[in-house]
Biotite code that builds the C-alpha atoms (Angstrom):
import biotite.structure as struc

atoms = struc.array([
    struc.Atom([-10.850, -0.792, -20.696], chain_id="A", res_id=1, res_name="UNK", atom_name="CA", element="C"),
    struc.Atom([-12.726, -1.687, -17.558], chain_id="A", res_id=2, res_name="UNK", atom_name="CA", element="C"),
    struc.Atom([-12.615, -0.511, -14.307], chain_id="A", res_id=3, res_name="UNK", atom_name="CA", element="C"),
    struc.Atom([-10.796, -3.490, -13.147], chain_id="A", res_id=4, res_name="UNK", atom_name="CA", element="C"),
    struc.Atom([-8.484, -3.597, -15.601], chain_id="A", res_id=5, res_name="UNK", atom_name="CA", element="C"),
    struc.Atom([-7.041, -0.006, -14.302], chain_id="A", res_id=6, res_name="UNK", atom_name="CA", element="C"),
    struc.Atom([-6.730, -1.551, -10.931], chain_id="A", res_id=7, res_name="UNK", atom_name="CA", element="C"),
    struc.Atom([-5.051, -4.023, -11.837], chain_id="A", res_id=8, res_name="UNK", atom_name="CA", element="C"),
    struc.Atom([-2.164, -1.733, -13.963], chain_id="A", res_id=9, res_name="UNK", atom_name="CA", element="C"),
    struc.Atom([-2.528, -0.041, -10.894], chain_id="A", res_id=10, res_name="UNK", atom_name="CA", element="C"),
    struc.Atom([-1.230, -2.698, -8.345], chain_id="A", res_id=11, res_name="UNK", atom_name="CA", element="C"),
    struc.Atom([0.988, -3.593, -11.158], chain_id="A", res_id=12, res_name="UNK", atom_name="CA", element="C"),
    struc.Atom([2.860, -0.168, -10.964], chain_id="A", res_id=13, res_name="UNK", atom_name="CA", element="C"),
    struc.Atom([2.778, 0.098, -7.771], chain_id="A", res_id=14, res_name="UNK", atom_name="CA", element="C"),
    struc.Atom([4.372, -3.593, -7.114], chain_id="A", res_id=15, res_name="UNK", atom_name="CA", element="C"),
    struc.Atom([7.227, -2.494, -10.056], chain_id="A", res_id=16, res_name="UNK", atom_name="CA", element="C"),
    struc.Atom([7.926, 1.210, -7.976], chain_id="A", res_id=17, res_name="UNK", atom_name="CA", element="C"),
    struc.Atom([8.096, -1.551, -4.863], chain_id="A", res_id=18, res_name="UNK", atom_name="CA", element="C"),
    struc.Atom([10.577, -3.488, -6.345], chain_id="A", res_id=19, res_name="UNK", atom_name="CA", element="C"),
    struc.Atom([13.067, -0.342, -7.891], chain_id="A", res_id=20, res_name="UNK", atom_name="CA", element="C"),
    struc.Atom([12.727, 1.373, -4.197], chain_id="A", res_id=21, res_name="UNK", atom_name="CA", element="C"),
    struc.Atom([14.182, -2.165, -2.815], chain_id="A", res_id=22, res_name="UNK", atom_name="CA", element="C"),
    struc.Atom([16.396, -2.448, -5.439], chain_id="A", res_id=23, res_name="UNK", atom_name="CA", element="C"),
    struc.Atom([17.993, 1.327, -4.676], chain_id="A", res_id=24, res_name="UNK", atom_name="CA", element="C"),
    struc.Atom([17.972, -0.062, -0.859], chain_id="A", res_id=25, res_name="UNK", atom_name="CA", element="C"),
    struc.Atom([19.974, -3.441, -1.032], chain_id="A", res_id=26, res_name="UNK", atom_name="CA", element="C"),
    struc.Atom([22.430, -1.455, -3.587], chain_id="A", res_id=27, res_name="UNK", atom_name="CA", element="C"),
    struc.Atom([22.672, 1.653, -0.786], chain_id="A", res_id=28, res_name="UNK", atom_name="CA", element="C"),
    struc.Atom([26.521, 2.299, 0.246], chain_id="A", res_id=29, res_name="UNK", atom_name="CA", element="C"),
    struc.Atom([27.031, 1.008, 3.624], chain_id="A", res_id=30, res_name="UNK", atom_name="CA", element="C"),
    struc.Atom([27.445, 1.531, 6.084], chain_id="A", res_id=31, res_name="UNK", atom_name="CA", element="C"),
    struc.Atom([24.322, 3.232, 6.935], chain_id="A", res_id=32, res_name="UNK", atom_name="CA", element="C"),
    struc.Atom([23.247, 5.170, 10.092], chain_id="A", res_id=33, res_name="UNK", atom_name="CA", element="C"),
    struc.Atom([19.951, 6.249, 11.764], chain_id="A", res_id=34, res_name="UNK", atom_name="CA", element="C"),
    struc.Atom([20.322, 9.896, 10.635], chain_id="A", res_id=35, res_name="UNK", atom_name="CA", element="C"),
    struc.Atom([20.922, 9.198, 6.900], chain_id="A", res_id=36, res_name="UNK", atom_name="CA", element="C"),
    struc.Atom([18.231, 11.526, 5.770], chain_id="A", res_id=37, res_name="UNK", atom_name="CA", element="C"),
    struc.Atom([18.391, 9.215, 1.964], chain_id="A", res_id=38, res_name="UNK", atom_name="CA", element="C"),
    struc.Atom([18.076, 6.173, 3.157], chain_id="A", res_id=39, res_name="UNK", atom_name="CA", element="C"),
    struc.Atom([14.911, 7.128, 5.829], chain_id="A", res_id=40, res_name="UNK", atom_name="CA", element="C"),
    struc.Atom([13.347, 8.546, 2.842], chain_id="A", res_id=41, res_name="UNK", atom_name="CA", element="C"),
    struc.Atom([13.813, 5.863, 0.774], chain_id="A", res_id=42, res_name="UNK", atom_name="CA", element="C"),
    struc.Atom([12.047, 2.988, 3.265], chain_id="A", res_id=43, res_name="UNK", atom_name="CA", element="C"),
    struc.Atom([9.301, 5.526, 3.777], chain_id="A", res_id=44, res_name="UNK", atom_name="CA", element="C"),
    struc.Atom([8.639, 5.226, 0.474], chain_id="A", res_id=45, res_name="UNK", atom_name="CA", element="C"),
    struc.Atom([8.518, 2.052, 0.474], chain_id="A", res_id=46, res_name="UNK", atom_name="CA", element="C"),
    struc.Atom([6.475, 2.054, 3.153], chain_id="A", res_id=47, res_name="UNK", atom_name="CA", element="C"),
    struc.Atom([3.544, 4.299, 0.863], chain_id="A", res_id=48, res_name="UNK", atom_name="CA", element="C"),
    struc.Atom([3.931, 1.864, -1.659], chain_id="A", res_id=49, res_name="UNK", atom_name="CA", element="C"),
    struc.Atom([3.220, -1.108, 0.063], chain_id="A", res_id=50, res_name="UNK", atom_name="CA", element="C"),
    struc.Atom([0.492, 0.594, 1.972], chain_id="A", res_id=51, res_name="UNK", atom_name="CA", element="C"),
    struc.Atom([-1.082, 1.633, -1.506], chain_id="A", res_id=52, res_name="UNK", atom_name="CA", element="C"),
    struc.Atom([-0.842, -1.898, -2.281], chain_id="A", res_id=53, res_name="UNK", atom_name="CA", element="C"),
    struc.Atom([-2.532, -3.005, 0.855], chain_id="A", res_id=54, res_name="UNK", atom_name="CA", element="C"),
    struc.Atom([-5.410, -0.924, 0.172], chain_id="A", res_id=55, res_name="UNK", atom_name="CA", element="C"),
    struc.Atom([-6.169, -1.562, -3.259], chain_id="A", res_id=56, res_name="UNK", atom_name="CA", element="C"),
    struc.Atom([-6.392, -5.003, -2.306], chain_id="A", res_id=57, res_name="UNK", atom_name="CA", element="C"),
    struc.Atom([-8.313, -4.608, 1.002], chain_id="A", res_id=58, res_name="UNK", atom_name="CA", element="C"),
    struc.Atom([-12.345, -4.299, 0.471], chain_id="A", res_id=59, res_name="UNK", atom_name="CA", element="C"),
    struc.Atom([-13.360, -0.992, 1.864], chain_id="A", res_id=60, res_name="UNK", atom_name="CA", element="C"),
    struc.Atom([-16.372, -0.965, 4.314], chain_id="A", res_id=61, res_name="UNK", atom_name="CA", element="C"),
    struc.Atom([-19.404, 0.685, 3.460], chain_id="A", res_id=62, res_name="UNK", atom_name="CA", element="C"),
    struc.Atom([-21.492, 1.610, 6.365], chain_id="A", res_id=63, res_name="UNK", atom_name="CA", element="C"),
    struc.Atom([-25.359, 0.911, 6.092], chain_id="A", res_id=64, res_name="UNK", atom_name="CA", element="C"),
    struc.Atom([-27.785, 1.489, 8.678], chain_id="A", res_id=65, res_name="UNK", atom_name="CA", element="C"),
    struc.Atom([-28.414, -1.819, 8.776], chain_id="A", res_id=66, res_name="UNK", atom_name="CA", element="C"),
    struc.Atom([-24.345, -2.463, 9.699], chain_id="A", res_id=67, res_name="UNK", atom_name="CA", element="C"),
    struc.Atom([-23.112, 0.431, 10.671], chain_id="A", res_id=68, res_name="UNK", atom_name="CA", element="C"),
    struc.Atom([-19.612, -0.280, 11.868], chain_id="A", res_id=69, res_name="UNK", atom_name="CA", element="C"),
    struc.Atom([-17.243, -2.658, 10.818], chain_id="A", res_id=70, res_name="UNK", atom_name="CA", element="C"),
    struc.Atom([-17.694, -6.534, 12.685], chain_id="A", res_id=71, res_name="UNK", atom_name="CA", element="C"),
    struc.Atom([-21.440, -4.830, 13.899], chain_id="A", res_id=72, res_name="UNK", atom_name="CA", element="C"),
    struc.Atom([-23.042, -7.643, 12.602], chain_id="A", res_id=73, res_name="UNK", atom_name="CA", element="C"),
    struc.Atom([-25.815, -7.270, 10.585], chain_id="A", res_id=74, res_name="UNK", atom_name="CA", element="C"),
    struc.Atom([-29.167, -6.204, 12.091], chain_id="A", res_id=75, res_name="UNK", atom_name="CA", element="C"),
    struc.Atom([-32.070, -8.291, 11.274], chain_id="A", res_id=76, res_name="UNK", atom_name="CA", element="C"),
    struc.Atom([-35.909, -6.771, 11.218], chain_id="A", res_id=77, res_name="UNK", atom_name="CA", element="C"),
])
C-alpha cells in the first residue's frame, strides 16, 4: 500500500465521521439553544473534521531560501 493510498482512506474516513456528525445534528431534538453544551460539541466536531479535510487536501508550503514565505515569489540568481 502506498503512501497515497493511506491518504486517500484517510480523507475517506474523515468525509464518513463528517457525514455521521451531520447526521446526529439534523436528527438533534429541537428545539435547541445557545447553551446546549451537546449540540456545541457536536458542530465543533464537525468543525475538526472538515478542517482535517481541508488540510489533507491543501499542499503545504515548504520554505526554501530561494522562496522563503508563501506568495514571495521565487528569487532568481
Amino acid at each position: 500500500m502506498t503512501y497515497q493510498d493511506h491518504l486517500h482512506r484517510a480523507a475517506a474516513e474523515l468525509q464518513a465521521a463528517r457525514g455521521l456528525i451531520q447526521d446526529e445534528l439534523r436528527a438533534y431534538p429541537t428545539p435547541i439553544s445557545g447553551c446546549d453544551a451537546q449540540y456545541n460539541h457536536l458542530i465543533g466536531l464537525r468543525n475538526t473534521v472538515t478542517e482535517a479535510l481541508g488540510a489533507l487536501n491543501t499542499p503545504a508550503f515548504v520554505a526554501t531560501p530561494r522562496t522563503p514565505a508563501p506568495g514571495a515569489g521565487v528569487e532568481s540568481r
